[in-house]
C-alpha positions in Angstrom: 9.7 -18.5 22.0 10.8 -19.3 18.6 12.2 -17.0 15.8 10.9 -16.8 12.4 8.6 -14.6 10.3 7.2 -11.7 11.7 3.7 -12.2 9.4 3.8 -16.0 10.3 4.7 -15.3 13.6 1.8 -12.5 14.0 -0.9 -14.6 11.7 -0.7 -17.3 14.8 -2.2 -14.3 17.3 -5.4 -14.6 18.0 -7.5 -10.9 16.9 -7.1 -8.2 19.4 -5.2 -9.6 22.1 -1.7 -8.0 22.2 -1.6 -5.1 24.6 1.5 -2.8 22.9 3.5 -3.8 19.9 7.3 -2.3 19.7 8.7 -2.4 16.4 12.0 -2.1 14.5 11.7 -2.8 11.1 14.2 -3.1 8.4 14.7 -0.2 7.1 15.3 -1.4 3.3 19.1 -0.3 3.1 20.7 -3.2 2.4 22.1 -4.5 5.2 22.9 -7.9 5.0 20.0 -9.9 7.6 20.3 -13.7 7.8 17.3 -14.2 6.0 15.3 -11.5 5.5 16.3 -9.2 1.5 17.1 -5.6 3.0 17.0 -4.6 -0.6 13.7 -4.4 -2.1 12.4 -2.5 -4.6 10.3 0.3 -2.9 7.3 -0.6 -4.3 7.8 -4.0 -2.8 8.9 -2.5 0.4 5.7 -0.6 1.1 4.0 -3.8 0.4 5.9 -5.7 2.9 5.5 -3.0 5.5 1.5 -2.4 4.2 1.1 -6.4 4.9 3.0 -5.8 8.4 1.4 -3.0 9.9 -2.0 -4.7 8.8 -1.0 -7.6 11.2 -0.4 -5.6 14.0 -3.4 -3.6 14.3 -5.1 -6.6 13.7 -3.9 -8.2 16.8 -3.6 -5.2 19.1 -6.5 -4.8 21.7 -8.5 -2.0 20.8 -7.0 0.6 23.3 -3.1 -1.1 21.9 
């Protein structure tokens, strides 16, 4: 297992094979993450989590 972008890391999955997805996402308060900006505009923010979310229901099974 390696760490490193969740939408990298998900765009490798193939489509619906992930049985359950648990997720804790930054919650855009600006706490200070290695790499990832905690303080986005919330336009950008929604984005970010719009591009995320997209991800994971693409790769969950259908009954995920």
């Amino acid at each position: 297992m390696k760490n490193e972008d969740c939408l990298k890391g998900m765009r490798d999955i193939p489509f619906e094979t992930i049985d359950i997805c648990v997720t804790s996402p930054p919650y855009n308060l600006g706490i200070a993450y290695d790499i990832h900006d905690d303080a986005l505009n919330p336009t950008e923010y929604l984005a970010w989590l719009k591009e995320v979310f997209t991800e994971v229901k693409r790769i969950l099974k259908p009954q995920g």
